[in-house]
LOTI-90906 format. One line per field, with one value per residue (C-alpha): x, z, y; residue in three letters; residue number from 1. Coordinates in steps of 0.001 Angstrom, whole numbers, plus 500000, padded with zeros to 6 digits. Example, Ala and Ser with C-alpha at 12.3 -4.5 7.8 and 13.67 -1.06 7.14 Angstrom:
% LOTI-90906
px <- c(512300, 513670)
pz <- c(507800, 507140)
py <- c(495500, 498940)
r <- c(ALA, SER)
k <- c(1, 2)
END
This chain:
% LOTI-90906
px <- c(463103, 461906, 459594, 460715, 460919, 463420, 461080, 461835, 465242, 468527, 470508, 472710, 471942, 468077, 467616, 464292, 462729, 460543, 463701, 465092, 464315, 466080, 468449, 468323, 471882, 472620, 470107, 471047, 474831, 473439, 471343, 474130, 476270, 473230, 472893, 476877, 476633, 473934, 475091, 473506, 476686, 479527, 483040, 483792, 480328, 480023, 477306, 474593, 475712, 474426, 472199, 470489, 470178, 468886, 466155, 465307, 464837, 463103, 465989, 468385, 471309, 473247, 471693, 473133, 476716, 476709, 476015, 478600, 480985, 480156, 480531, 483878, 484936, 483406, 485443, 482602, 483155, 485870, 485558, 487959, 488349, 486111, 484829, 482368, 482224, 482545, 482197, 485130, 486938, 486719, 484065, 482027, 485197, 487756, 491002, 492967, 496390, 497132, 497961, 495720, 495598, 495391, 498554, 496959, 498354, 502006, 502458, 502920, 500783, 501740, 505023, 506506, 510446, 511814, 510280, 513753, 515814, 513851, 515660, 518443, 516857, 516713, 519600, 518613, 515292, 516865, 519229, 516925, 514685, 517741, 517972, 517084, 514813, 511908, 509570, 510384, 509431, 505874, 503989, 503156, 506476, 507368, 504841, 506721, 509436, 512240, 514933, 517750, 515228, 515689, 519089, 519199, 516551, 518796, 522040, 519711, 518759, 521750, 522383, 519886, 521097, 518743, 520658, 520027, 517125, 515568, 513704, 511188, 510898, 510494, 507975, 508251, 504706, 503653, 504929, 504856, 500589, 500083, 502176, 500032, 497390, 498443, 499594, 496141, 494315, 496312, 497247, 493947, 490318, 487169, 487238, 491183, 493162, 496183, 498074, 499361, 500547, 498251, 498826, 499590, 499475, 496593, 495589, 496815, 493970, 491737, 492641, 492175, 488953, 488076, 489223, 486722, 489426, 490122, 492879, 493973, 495714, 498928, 500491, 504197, 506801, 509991, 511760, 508475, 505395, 505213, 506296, 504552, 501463, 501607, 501930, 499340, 496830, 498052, 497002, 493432, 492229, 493824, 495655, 496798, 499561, 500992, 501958, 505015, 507660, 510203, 512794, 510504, 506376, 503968, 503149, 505228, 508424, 509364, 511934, 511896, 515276, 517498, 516354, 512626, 513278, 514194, 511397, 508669, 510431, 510240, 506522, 506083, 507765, 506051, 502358, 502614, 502011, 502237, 504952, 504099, 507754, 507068, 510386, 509654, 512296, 514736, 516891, 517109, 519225, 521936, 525252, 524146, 525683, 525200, 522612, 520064, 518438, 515527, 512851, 512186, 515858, 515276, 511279, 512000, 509653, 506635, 507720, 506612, 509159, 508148, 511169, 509331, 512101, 509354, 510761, 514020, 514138, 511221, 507499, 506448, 508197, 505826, 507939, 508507, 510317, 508920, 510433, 508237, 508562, 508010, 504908, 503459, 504440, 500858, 498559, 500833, 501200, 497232, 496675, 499413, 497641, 494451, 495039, 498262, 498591, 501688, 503736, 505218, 508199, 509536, 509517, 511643, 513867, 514415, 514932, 517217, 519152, 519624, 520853, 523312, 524742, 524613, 522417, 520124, 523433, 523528, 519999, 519273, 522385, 520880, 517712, 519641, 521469, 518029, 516365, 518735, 518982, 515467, 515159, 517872, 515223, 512441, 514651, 515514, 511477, 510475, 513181, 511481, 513468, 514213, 514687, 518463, 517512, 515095, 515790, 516412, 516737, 512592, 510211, 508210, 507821, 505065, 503846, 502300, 499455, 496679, 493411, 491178, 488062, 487906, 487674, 490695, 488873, 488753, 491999, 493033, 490475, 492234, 495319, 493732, 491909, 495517, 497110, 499320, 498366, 498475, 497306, 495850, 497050, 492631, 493297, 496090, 494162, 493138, 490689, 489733, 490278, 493590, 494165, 497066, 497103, 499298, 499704, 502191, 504244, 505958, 509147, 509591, 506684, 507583, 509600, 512757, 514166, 513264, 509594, 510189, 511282, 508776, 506088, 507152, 507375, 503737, 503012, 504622, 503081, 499657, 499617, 500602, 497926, 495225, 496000, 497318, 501147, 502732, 504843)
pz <- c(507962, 504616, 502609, 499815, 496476, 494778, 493636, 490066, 490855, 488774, 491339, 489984, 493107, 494089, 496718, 497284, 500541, 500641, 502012, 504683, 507687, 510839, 511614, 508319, 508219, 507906, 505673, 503189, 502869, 502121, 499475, 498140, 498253, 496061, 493572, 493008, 492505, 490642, 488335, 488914, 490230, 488482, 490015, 489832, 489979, 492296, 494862, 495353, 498075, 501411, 501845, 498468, 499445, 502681, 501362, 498770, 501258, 503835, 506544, 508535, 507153, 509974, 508800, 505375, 506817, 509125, 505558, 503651, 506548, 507258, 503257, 503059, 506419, 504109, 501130, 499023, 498427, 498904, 499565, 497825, 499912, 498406, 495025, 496811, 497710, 494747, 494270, 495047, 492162, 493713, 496289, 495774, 494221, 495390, 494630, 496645, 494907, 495927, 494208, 491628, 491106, 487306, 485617, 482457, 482286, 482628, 485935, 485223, 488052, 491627, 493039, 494271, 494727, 492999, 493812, 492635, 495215, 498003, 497905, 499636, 502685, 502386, 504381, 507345, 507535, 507762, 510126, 512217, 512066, 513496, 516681, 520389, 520976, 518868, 521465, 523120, 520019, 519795, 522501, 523598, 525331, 524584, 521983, 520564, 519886, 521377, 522436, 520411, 517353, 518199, 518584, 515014, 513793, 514867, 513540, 510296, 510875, 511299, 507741, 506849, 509538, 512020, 514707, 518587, 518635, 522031, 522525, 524213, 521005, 519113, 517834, 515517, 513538, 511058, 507633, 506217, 505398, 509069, 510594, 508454, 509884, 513571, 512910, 511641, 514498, 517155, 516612, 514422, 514697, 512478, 510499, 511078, 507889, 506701, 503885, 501438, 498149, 494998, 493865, 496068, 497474, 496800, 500089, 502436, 500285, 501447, 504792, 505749, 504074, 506513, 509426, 508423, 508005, 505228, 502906, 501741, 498363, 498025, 494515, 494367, 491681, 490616, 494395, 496190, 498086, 497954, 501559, 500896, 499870, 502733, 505498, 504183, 504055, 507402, 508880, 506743, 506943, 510236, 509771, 511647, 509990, 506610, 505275, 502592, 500859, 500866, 499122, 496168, 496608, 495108, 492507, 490732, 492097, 492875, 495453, 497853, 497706, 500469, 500544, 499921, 503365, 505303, 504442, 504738, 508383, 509219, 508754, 510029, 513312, 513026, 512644, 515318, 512221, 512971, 510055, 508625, 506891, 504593, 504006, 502066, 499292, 501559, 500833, 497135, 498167, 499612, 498530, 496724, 497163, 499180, 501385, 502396, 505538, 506509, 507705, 510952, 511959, 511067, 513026, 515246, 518379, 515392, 513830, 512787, 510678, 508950, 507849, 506315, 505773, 502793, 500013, 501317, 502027, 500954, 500538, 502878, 505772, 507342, 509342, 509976, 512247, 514047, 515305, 517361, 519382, 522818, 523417, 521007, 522256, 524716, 522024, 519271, 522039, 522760, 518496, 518260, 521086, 519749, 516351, 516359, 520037, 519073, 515410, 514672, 516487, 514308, 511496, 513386, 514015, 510255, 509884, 512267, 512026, 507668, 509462, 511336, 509024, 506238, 504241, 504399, 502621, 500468, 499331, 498859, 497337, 494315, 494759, 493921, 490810, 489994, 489882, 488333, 485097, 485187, 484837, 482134, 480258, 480932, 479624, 476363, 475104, 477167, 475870, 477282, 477220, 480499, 481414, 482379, 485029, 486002, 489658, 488322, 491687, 491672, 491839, 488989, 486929, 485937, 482176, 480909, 478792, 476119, 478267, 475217, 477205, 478412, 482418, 484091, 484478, 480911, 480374, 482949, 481290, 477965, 479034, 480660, 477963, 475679, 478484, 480202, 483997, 484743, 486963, 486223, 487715, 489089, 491803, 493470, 492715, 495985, 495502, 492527, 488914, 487133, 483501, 483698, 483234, 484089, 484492, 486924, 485737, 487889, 486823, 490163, 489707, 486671, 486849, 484697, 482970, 479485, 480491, 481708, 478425, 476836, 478914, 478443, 474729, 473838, 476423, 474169, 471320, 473284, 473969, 470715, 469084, 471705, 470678, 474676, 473949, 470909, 468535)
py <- c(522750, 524191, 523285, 520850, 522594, 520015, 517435, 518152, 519886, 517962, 516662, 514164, 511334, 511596, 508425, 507044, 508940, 505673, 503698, 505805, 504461, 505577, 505859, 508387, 508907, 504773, 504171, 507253, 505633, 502361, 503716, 505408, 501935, 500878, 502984, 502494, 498796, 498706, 501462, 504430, 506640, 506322, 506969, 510655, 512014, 514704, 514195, 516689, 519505, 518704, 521516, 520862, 516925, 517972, 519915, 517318, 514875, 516816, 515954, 518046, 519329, 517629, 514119, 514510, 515983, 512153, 510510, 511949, 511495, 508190, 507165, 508867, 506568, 503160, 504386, 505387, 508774, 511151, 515128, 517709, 520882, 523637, 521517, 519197, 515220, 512754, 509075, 506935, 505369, 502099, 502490, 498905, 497167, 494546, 496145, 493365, 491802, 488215, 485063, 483660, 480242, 479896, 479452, 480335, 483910, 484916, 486503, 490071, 491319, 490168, 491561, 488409, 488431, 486091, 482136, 481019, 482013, 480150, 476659, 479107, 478729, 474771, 474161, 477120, 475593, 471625, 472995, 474265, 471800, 469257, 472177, 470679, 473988, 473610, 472488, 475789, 477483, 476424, 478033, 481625, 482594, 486550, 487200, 490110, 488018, 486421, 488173, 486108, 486557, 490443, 490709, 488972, 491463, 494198, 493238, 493260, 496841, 498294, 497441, 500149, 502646, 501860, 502045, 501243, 500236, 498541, 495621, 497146, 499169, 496388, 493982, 490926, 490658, 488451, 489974, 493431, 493588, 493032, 495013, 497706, 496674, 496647, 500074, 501213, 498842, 500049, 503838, 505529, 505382, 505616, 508911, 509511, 511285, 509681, 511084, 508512, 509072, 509859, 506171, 503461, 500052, 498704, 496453, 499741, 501193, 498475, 497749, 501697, 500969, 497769, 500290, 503167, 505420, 508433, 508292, 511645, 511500, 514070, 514746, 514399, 514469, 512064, 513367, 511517, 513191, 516842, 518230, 521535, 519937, 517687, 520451, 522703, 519250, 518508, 522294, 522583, 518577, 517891, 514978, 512035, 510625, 509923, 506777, 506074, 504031, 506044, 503197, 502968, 503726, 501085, 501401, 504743, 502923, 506440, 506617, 509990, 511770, 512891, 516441, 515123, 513099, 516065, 518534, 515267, 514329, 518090, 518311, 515181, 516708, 520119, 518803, 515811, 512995, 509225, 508209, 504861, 504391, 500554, 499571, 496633, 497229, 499019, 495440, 496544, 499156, 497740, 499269, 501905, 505280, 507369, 505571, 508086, 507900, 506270, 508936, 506825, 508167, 511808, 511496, 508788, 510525, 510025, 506783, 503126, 501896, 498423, 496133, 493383, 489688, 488078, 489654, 489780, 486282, 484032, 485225, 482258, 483322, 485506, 487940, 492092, 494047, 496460, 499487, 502049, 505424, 504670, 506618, 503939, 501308, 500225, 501123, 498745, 495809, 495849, 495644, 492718, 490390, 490973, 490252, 487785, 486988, 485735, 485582, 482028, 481560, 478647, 481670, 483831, 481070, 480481, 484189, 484582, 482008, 482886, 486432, 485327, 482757, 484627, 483153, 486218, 488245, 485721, 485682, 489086, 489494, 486890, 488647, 492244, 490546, 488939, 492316, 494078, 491644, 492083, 496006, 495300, 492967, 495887, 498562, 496677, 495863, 499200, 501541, 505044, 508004, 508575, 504667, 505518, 508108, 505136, 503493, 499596, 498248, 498333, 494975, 495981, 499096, 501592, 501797, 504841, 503801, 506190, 506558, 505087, 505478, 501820, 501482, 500032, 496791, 496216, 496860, 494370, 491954, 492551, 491335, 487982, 487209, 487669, 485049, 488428, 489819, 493110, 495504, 499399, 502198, 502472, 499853, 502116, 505654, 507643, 510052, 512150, 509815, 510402, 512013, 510270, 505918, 503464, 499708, 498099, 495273, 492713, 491797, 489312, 486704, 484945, 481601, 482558, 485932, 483631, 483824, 487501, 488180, 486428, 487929, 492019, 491470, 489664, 492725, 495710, 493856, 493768, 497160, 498285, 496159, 497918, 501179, 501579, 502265, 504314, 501550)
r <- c(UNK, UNK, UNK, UNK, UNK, UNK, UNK, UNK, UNK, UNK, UNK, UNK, UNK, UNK, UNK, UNK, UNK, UNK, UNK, UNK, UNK, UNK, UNK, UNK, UNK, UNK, UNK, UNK, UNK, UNK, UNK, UNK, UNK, UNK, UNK, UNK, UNK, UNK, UNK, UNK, UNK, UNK, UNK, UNK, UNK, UNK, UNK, UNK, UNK, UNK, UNK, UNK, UNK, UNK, UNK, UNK, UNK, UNK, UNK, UNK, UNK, UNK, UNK, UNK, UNK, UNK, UNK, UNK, UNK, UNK, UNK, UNK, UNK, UNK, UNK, UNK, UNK, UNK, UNK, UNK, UNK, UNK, UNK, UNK, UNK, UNK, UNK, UNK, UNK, UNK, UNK, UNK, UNK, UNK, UNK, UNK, UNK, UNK, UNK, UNK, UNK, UNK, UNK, UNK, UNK, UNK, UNK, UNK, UNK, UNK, UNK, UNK, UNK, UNK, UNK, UNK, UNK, UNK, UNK, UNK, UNK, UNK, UNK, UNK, UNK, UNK, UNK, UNK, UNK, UNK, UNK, UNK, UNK, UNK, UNK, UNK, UNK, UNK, UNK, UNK, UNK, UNK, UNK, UNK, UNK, UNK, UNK, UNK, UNK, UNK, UNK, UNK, UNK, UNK, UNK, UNK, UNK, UNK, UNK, UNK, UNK, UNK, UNK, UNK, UNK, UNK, UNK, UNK, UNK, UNK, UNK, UNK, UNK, UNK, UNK, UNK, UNK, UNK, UNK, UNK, UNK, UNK, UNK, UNK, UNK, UNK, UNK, UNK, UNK, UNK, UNK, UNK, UNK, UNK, UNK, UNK, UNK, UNK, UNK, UNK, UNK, UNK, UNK, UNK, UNK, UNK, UNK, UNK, UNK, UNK, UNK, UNK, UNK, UNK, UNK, UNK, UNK, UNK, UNK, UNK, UNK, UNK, UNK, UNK, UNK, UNK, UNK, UNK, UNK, UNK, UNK, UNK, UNK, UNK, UNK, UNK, UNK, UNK, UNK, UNK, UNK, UNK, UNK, UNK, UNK, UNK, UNK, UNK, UNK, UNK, UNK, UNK, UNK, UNK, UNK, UNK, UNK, UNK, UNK, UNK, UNK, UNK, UNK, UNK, UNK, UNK, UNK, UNK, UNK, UNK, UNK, UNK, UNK, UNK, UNK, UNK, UNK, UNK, UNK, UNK, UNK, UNK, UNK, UNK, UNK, UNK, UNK, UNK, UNK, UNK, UNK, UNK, UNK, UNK, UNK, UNK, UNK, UNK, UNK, UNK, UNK, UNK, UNK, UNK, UNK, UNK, UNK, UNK, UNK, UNK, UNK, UNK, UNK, UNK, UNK, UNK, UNK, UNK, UNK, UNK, UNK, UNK, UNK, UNK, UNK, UNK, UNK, UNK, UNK, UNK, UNK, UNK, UNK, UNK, UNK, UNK, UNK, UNK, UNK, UNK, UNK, UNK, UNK, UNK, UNK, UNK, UNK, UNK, UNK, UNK, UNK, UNK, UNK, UNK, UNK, UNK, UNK, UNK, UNK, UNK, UNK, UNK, UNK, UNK, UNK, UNK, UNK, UNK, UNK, UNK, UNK, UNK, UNK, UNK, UNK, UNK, UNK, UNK, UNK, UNK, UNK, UNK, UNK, UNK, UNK, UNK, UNK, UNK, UNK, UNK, UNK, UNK, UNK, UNK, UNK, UNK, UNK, UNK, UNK, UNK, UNK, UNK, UNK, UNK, UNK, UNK, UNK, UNK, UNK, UNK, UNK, UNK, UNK, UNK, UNK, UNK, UNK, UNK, UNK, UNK, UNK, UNK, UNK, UNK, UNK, UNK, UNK, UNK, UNK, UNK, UNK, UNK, UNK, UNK, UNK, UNK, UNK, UNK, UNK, UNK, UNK, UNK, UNK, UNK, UNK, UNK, UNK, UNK, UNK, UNK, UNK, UNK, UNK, UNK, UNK, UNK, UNK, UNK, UNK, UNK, UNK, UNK, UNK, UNK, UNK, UNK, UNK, UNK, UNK, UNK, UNK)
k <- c(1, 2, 3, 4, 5, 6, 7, 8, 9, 10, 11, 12, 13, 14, 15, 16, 17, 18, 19, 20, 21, 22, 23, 24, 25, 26, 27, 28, 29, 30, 31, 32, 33, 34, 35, 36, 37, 38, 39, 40, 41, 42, 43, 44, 45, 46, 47, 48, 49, 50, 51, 52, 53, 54, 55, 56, 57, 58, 59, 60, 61, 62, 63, 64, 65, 66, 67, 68, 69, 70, 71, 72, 73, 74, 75, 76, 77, 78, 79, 80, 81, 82, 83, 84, 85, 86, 87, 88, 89, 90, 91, 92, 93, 94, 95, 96, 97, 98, 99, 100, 101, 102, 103, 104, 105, 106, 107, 108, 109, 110, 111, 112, 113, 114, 115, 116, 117, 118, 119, 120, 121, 122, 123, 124, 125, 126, 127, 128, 129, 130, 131, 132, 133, 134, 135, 136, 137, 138, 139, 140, 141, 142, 143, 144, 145, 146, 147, 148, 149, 150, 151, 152, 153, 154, 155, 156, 157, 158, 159, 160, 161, 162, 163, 164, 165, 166, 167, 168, 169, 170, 171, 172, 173, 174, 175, 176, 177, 178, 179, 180, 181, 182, 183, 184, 185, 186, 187, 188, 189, 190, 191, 192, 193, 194, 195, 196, 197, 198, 199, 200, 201, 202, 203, 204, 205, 206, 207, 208, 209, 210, 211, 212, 213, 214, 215, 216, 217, 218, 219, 220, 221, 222, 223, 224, 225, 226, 227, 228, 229, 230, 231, 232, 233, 234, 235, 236, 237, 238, 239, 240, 241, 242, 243, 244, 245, 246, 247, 248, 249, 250, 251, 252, 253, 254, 255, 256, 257, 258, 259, 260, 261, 262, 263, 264, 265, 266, 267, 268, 269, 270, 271, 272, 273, 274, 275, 276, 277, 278, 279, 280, 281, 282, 283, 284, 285, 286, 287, 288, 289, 290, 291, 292, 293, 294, 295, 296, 297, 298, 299, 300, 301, 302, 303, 304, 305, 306, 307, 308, 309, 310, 311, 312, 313, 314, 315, 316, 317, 318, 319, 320, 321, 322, 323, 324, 325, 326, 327, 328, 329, 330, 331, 332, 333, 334, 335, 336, 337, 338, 339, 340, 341, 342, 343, 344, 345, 346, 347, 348, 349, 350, 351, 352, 353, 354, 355, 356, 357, 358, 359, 360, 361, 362, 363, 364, 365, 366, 367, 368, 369, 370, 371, 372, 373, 374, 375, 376, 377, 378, 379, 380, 381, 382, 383, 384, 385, 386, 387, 388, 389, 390, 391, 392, 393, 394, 395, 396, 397, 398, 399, 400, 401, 402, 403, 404, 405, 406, 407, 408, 409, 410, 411, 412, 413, 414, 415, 416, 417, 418, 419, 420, 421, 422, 423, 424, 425, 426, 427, 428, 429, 430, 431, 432, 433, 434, 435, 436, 437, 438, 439, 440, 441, 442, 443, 444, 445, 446, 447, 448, 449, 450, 451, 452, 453, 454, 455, 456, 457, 458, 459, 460, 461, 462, 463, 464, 465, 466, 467, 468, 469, 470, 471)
END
């Protein structure tokens, strides 16, 4: 070990020597978790390099190299490829999106789908509830689901173009969010690369963070996630799998095209990825032409295609499909008992049943007209340029905003304290901070299009007033 010679040296992150107790490693990560909260690093610095850090310290370089590994597997940090390891953008923050109970604000924020709709299912649920089985459907019987709720789930698929799908292939989970997270449970381990887009959903940002594992941002353009980027990621980082939305990402609302597909399934195929395809607005898309495939059927020997029925149908109803390659199947099954051991059958009944009577048509059929009215509203008080070429088949839409210096945070705060919720583009940043600012608006939370309308223009006039969006 050399002799220290950096006691007056300007690193930018010099951690009290005093406080490392074994093991070193540990203890260096949770001063570094420190010195975040409390202030000290700010998102985006770049940490000192390891070898400089080491010698500061008086440590082995290998104890510094566990450090920054282990802080990039907690989400504090992240490491860009011949520039160094920087602080996370949101490495001590909540960046979670759920329900708030105020009703202070108008609901611009969470991406709901459309609380209106749900007296549709009344009569399924009432005529369900009136069924001689529902004993049956209240213990642990076929914990993957039953196989008349399968069959149902199927003739749903094949609306998509997911064709022939087994039951053994097959799991019914308890919504879209935890189907993620049996994927991640099931299929990766601490310190695993997935590739996920340079924005996205927020709790898949989270959750990878609750399963130690590395998100590895991938810049993409109005076709989706670059396929050339991805593949030369995938042979220098060695990564495990990638995870998308390919019917509309959250939150660009970007939705991959056909040829985009192809070249992501083919280096999906040629690298031996796990795809994570979230279909969750896949229903949006309904009778559009041409349909374009869903990447599970151009990788389905990599695949875990996620068909969640809450938006579709009602939020409450807690139900997914999902569809697996076979070789995935043990792994998947062992994550599903130990975190569900079973999803409610009584839900699956609802769902199924709406399927088959066609009440599930029905309802995302108001859902689609709902939406669409909706993007109409957006497009009127948020006439961009290029809102024609716009998808308007999308849950909520993304707002370029002026960067005026203010953290993302404030300018959420802004809008709360002016009675509007938003959300940043910060919360669904991976890696390195963006030039580039957003906020996402949900146009599918609010109680009527009136209040929609009302909402999106005390917005406009918001962000005009802030000096965040050009008059």
């Amino acid at each position: 070990m050399s002799i220290n010679s950096f006691d007056t040296y300007p690193l930018t992150w010099r951690p009290d020597k005093t406080k490392l107790k074994r093991p070193v490693y540990v203890a260096l990560v949770r001063e570094m978790h420190t010195a975040i909260e409390r202030g000290d690093l700010l998102p985006g610095t770049k940490l000192p390099p390891q070898r400089e850090l080491a010698d500061f310290l008086d440590v082995n370089l290998s104890t510094v190299t566990k450090a920054y590994k282990l802080s990039e597997e907690r989400g504090l940090t992240y490491g860009v490829v011949g520039k160094g390891t920087f602080v996370a953008q949101n490495a001590t923050e909540s960046i979670i999106i759920a329900k708030n109970a105020s009703s202070d604000a108008i609901d611009l924020g969470l991406v709901s789908a459309f609380d209106s709709c749900n007296k549709m299912m009344v009569p399924v649920i009432k005529e369900v509830a009136a069924q001689n089985n529902i004993p049956e459907l209240l213990n642990y019987d076929a914990p993957t689901g039953l196989p008349a709720h399968k069959r149902a789930g199927k003739m749903y698929l094949e609306r998509f173009g997911v064709d022939g799908v087994l039951d053994d292939n097959m799991a019914i989970v308890s919504g879209g969010q935890n189907a993620v997270t049996v994927t991640l449970l099931g299929l990766f381990r601490p310190g695993d690369r997935i590739a996920v887009d340079f924005f996205t959903y927020a709790n898949f940002i989270e959750i990878a963070k609750m399963a130690r594992l590395k998100l590895v941002p991938i810049r993409g353009d109005d076709e989706g996630m670059s396929a050339d980027e991805l593949a030369s990621v995938a042979r220098t980082q060695g990564l495990k799998g990638v995870y998308l939305m390919p019917e509309g990402s959250n939150p660009t609302g970007v939705r991959i095209s056909a040829q985009r597909r192809e070249e992501l399934a083919a280096v999906v195929r040629g690298h031996n990825l796990i795809l994570i395809e979230d279909d969750y607005q896949g229903f949006l898309k309904l009778g559009l032409t041409p349909q374009l495939p869903k990447l599970a059927t151009l990788a389905p020997e990599h695949s875990v295609y996620i068909c969640s029925m809450t938006k579709p149908l009602a939020v409450g109803l807690r139900i997914a499909y999902l569809v697996f390659a076979p070789k995935f199947r043990t792994q998947l099954m062992d994550a599903l008992m130990n975190i569900n051991m079973k999803t409610s059958a009584i839900d699956s009944e609802f769902v199924a049943q709406a399927i088959i009577g066609g009440a599930a048509q029905k309802i995302t059929q108001a859902k689609i007209n709902l939406v669409e009215r909706s993007n109409a509203i957006f497009n009127e008080i948020f006439p961009e340029p290029a809102a024609a070429a716009v998808d308007n088949r999308q849950l909520f839409r993304w707002v370029h905003i002026v960067d005026n210096g203010e953290t993302g945070r404030q300018i959420e705060q802004y809008g709360l304290n002016n009675g509007i919720r938003y959300y940043h583009s910060d919360r669904f940043l991976v890696g390195p901070e963006s030039s580039e600012k957003y906020i996402r608006v949900s146009l599918s939370s609010v109680r009527s299009l009136a209040e929609l309308k009302t909402g999106l223009t005390r917005l406009r006039q918001l962000l005009i007033a802030g000096k965040l969006y050009p008059g």
